[in-house]
ZAMARGU-4260 file (C-alpha; in steps of 0.2 Angstrom, whole numbers, plus 5000, padded with zeros to 4 digits):
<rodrens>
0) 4737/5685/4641 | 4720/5682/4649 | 4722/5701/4657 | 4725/5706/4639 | 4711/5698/4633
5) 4698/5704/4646 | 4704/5723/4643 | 4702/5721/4622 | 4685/5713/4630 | 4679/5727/4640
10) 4688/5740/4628 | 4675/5733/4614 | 4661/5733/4626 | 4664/5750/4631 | 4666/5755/4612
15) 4650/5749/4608 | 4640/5758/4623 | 4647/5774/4617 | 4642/5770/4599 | 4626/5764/4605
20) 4624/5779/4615 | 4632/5792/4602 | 4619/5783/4589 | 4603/5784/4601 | 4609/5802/4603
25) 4609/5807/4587 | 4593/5798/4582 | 4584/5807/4597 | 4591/5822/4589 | 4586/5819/4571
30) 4569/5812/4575 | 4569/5831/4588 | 4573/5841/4573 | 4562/5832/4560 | 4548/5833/4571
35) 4549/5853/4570 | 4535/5862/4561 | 4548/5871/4551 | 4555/5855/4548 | 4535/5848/4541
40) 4532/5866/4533 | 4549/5863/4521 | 4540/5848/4516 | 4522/5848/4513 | 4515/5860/4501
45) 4499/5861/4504 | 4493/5878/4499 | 4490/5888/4513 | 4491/5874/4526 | 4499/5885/4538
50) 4491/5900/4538 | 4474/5888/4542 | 4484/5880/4556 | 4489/5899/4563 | 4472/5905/4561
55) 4465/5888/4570 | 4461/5886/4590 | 4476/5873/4590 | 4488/5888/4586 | 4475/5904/4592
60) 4466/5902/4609 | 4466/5911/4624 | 4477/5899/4635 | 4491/5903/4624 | 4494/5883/4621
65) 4505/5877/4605 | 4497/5862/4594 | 4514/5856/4582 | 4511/5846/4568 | 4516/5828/4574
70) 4503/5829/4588 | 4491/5826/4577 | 4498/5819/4563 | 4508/5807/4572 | 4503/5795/4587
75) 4510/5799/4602 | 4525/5791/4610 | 4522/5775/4615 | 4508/5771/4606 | 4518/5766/4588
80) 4527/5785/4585 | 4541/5779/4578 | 4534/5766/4566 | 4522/5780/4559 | 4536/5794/4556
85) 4545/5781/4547 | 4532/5777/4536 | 4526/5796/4533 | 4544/5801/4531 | 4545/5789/4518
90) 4530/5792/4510 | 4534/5810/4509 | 4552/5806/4502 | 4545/5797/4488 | 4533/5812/4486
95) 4542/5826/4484 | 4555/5815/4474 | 4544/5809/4460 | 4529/5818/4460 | 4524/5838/4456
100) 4512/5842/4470 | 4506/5854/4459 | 4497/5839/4452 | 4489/5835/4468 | 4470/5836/4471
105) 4471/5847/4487 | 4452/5847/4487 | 4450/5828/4491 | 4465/5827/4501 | 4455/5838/4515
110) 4440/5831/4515 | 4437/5823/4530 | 4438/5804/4524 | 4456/5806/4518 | 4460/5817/4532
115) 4455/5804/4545 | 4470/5794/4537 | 4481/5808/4542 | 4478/5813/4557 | 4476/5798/4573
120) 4460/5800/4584 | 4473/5792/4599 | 4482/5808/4598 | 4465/5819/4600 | 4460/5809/4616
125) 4479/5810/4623 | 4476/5829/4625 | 4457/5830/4625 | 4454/5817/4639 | 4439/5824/4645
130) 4425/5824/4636 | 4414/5835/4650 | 4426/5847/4655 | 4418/5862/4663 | 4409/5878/4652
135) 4404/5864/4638 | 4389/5867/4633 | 4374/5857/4636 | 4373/5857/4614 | 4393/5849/4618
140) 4388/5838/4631 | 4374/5830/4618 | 4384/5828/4606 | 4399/5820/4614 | 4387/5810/4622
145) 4383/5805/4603 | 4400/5801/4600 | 4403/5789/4613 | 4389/5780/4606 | 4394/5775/4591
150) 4406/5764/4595 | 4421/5769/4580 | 4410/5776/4568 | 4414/5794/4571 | 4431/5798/4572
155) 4433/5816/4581 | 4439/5827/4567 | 4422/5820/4559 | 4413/5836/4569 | 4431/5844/4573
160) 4440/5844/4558 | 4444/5863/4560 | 4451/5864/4574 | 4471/5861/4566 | 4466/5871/4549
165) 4455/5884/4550 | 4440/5882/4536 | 4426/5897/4537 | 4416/5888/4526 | 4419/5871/4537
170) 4408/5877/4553 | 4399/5862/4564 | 4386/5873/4573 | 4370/5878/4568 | 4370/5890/4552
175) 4354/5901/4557 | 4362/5914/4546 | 4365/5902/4530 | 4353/5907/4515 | 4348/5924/4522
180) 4358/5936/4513 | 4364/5924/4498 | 4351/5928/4486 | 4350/5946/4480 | 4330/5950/4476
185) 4327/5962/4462 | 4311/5964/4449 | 4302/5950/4459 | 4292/5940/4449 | 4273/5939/4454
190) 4267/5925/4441 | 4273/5910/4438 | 4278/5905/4420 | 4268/5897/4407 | 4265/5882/4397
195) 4262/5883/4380 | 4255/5865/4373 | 4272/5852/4376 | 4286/5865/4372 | 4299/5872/4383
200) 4296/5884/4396 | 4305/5895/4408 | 4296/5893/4426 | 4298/5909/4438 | 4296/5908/4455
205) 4282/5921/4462 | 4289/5930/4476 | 4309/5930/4470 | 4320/5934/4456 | 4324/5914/4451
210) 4320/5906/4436 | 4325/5889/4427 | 4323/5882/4411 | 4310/5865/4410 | 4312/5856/4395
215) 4298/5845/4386 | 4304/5827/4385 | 4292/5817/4373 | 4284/5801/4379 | 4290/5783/4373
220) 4295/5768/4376 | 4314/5760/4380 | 4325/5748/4387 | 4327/5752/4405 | 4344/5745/4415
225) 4361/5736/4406 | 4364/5721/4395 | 4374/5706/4404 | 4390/5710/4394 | 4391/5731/4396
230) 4406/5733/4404 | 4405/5737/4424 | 4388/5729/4424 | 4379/5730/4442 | 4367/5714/4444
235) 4355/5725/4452 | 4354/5734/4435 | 4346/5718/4427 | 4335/5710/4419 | 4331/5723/4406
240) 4313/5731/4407 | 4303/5738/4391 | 4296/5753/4398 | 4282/5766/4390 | 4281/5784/4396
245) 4269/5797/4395 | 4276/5813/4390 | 4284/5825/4404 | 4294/5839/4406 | 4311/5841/4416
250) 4320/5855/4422 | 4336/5856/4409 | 4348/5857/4426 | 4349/5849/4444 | 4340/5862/4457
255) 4350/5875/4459 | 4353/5885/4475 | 4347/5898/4472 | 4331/5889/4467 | 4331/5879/4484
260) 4334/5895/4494 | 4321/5904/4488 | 4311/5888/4496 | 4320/5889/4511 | 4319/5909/4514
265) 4300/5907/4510 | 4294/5893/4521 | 4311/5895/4534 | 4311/5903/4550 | 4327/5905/4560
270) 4317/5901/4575 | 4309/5886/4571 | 4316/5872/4582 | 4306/5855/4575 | 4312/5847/4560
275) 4294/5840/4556 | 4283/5845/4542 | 4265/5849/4542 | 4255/5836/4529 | 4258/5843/4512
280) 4240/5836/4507 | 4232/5853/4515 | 4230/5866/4500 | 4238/5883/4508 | 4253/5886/4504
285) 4258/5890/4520 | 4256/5874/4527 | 4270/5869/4520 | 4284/5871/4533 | 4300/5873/4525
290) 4319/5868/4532 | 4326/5872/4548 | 4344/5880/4549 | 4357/5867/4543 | 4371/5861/4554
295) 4389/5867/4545 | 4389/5873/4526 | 4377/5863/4515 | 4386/5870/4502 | 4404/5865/4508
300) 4411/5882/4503 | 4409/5878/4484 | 4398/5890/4480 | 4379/5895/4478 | 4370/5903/4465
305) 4369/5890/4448 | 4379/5878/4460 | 4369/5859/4462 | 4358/5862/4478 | 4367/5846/4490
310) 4364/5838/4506 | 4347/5839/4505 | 4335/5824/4512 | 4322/5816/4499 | 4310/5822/4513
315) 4316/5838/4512 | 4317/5837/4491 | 4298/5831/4491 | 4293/5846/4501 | 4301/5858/4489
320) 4292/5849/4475 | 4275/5851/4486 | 4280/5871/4489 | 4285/5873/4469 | 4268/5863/4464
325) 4259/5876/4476 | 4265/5891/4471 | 4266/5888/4451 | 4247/5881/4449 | 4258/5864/4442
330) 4261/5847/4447 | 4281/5847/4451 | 4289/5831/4459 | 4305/5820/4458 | 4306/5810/4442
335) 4303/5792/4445 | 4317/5781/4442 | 4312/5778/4424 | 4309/5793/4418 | 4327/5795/4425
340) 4336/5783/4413 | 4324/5787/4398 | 4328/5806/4398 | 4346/5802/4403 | 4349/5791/4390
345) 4341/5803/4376 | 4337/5789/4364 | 4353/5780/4365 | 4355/5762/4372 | 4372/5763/4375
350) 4381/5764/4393 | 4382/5785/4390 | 4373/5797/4379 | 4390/5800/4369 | 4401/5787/4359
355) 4414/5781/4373 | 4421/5762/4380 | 4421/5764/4400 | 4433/5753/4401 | 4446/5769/4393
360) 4439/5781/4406 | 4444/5770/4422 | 4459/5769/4432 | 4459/5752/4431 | 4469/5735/4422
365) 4486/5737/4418 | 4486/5748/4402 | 4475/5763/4409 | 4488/5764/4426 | 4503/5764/4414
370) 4498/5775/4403 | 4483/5785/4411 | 4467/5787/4408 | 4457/5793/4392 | 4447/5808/4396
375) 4446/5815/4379 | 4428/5806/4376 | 4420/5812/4392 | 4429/5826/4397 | 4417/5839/4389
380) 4401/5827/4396 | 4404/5824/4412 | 4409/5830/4427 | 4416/5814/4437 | 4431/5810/4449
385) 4446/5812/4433 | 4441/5829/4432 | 4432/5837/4445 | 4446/5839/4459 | 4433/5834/4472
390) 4419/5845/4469 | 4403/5849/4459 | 4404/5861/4445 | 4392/5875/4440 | 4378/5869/4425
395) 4391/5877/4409 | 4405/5866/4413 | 4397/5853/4402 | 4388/5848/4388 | 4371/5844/4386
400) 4364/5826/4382 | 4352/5825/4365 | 4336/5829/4377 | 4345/5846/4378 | 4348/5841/4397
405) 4364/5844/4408 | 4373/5837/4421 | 4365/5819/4420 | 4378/5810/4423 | 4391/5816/4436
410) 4391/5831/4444 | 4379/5828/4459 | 4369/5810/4458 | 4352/5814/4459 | 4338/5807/4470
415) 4322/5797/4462 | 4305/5796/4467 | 4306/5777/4468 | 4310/5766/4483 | 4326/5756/4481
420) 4326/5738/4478 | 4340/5727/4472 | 4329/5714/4462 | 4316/5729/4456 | 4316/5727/4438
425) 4315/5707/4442 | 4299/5711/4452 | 4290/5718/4436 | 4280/5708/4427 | 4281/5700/4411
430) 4278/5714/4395 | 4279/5733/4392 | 4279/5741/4411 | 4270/5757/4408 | 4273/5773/4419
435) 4283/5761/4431 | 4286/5769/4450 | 4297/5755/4456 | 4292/5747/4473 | 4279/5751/4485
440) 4287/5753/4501 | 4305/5751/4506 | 4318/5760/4518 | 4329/5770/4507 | 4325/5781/4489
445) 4332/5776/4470 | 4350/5790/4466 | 4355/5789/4447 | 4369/5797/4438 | 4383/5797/4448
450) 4393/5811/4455 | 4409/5820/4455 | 4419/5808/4467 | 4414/5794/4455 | 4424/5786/4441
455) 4418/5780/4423 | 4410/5764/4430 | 4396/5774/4442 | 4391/5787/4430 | 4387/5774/4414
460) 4365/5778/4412 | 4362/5761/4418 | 4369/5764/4433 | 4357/5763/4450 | 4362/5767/4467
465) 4352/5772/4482 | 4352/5782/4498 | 4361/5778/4515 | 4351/5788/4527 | 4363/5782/4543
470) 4379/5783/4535 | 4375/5799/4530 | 4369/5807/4542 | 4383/5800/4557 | 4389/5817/4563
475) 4370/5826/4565 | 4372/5826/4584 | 4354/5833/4586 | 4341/5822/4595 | 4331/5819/4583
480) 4341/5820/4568 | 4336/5834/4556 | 4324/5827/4543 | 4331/5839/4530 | 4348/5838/4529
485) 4361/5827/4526 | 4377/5829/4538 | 4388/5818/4529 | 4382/5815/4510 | 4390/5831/4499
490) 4388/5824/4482 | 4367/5822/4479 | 4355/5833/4475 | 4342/5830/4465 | 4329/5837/4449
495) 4312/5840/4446 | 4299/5835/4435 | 4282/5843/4430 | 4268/5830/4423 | 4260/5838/4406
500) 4243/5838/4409 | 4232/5847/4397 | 4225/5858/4412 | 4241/5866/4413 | 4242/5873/4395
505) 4236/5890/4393 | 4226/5895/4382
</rodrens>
């Protein structure tokens, strides 16, 4: 009996090894065969994802080396594989189960701080253990050298993001050859344009073919920042401020590129190699030395011409307002952050120019995620993050505010004159402020209007907002960092203003 028993004993035992080794073989082979890139390319759609990954240096180089799919998008083994396929496996289930990934904003998902979230920095350094291999450039050196500095803030796709999908338009190198051939010369203006008493003009820039519409926005007085009970209230847009101002004129859209690039191939040169300017107080206009080449594509592939001029520094926006002021005879600047709100607002005092609750255009409380957002009342007014797949539109996507301007709110958020304070309109004092220009000294500049990655809540005309000069500028590995642009702000630009003065007005 007891012999019995010991044989059924070691007859279970030896059963459940052979399940256990049967089940650990077939799981090895399941998780072999799912880890395929055919296996991921039945699966995720995204267009052209692997064509980018062929045409990339993980796929194409010269030592003929392979990168798969899961060595990037998965840790590697040992370090929490598993536990990650399961989750993205799941995820990916319940994707293509219940969703249309037609309706997916591709746009946003490859930008770089969503795809930080897909693709794990331990698997770059499993492969790339050596930061200073040999042949790397001193350029390389300096800017892995930057890396190791920041202790987490970058995270390596930040400068190499390419590398697994090709982007041409996604380059992190100097761009000497950006703006060169981008705007097509033809009837060069030689004057610049006119004013004609406070009306509208059209400027022209001397020396190229660009023009814009500046528009003549009467002087007065309003109530500048938001009641206590607008919805999505900000306390630093508080306590309300009766404001006068004189009368001005502002350009009908946000400087376009092809307006900033005839700045930059005027004042540029491909071999300038310092990022100062000379004191724009000196009267020749060619003291005024323009930008040097960018890092990348300031213009994240998105397109030029009419296109919102982005990732430029409020350094490098002051500069173009000194060159425009020189070479049109006017006084062009940014708009203070007053003169903002007043023209954005066009007369209204409610949170937008147009009849709307914000509280319908938000993905947020229980009603708007069940049954979606109302886009019907903003749609047509602004470009924001409902409706603008993750990018900034051209000037005639929208309409324009009762001033006759465009682009206001959403789009690009645009830089102010001002220096940023969080209590500034508590700082006034008592009565009608008149002509206020905010603080007289501080670290970063005033940004209104929102921009395309923002919802309702950030592009209401009360809405202030301000420059993060570090943050955005964490993958500039140049030492110093440039002083005109931005590395890692794509969604501000900024506008001009001309002061009315009566010596401006032709006779």
């Amino acid at each position: 009996m007891r012999l019995k028993r010991k044989r059924a004993g070691r007859l279970i035992f030896l059963s459940g090894m052979l399940i256990a080794a049967l089940l650990i073989f077939l799981g090895n082979k399941a998780v072999v065969k799912t880890s395929t890139d055919e296996y991921c390319a039945s699966c995720h759609v995204h267009p052209q994802s692997t064509q980018s990954w062929k045409r990339s240096t993980h796929y194409d180089n010269h030592r003929g080396i392979q990168v798969h799919c899961v060595d990037c998008h998965l840790p590697p083994h040992g370090e929490g594989y598993l536990i990650e396929k399961a989750k993205t496996g799941i995820r990916d289930v319940w994707a293509n189960t219940f969703k249309d990934s037609a309706s997916f904003n591709w746009e946003e998902k490859s930008q770089i701080e969503h795809a930080k979230g897909h693709a794990f920095e331990v698997s770059c350094i499993h492969c790339h253990q050596n930061n200073y291999p040999l042949g790397l450039t001193a350029e390389g050196r300096e800017a892995h050298l930057y890396y190791e500095k920041q202790e987490g803030k970058l995270h390596c796709i930040n400068c190499h993001i390419t590398v697994g999908h090709y982007d041409p338009d996604r380059q992190h190198a100097q761009n000497t050859s950006f703006g060169i051939t981008e705007v097509v010369e033809s009837e060069l203006y030689t004057d610049p344009g006119v004013i004609d008493g406070f009306n509208n003009y059209t400027e022209y820039i001397p020396g190229s073919s660009v023009s814009f519409e500046m528009l003549a926005i009467p002087g007065g007085t309003f109530l500048m920042g938001s009641e206590e009970d607008e919805p999505f209230r900000n306390e630093n847009e508080g306590p309300v401020v009766e404001v006068s101002l004189s009368s001005f004129f502002m350009a009908k859209i946000e400087v376009s590129w092809d307006e900033y690039l005839a700045f930059f191939k005027q004042t540029g040169t491909l071999v300038k190699t310092t990022d100062t300017y000379v004191n724009p107080d000196k009267d020749e206009v060619d003291a005024i030395s323009g930008p040097t080449p960018p890092y990348g594509a300031p213009d994240q592939g998105w397109g030029k011409g009419k296109m919102p001029a982005i990732t430029m520094t409020p350094q490098a926006a002051e500069v173009y307002c000194q060159w425009l002021s020189e070479i049109t005879g006017k006084t062009y600047r940014l708009p203070t952050e007053a003169e903002w709100e007043y023209a954005a607002r066009g007369g209204t005092t409610t949170p937008y120019f147009f009849e709307g609750d914000p509280k319908r255009f938000v993905k947020k409380g229980i009603r708007n995620k069940l049954f979606g957002v109302d886009t019907t009342g903003i749609n047509s007014f602004i470009n924001y993050i409902e409706n603008s797949r993750a990018r900034s539109a051209s000037p005639d996507q929208v309409t324009e505010n009762p001033y006759g301007l465009v682009n206001m709110l959403g789009n690009v958020a645009e830089l102010c004159s001002d220096w940023y304070a969080e209590d500034a309109y508590a700082q006034y004092p008592p009565g009608i402020q008149n002509n206020p220009a905010g603080p007289s000294s501080g670290k970063e500049r005033v940004v209104r209007g929102g921009s395309y990655r923002d919802d309702a809540a950030s592009v209401r005309s009360a809405f202030r907002d301000y420059t993060k000069t570090e943050d955005w500028m964490n993958t500039d590995p140049q030492i110093p960092k440039s002083v005109w642009w931005y590395s890692d702000c794509f969604h501000v630009g900024f506008r001009v203003v001309c002061e009315y003065e009566e010596s401006t007005v032709s006779d």
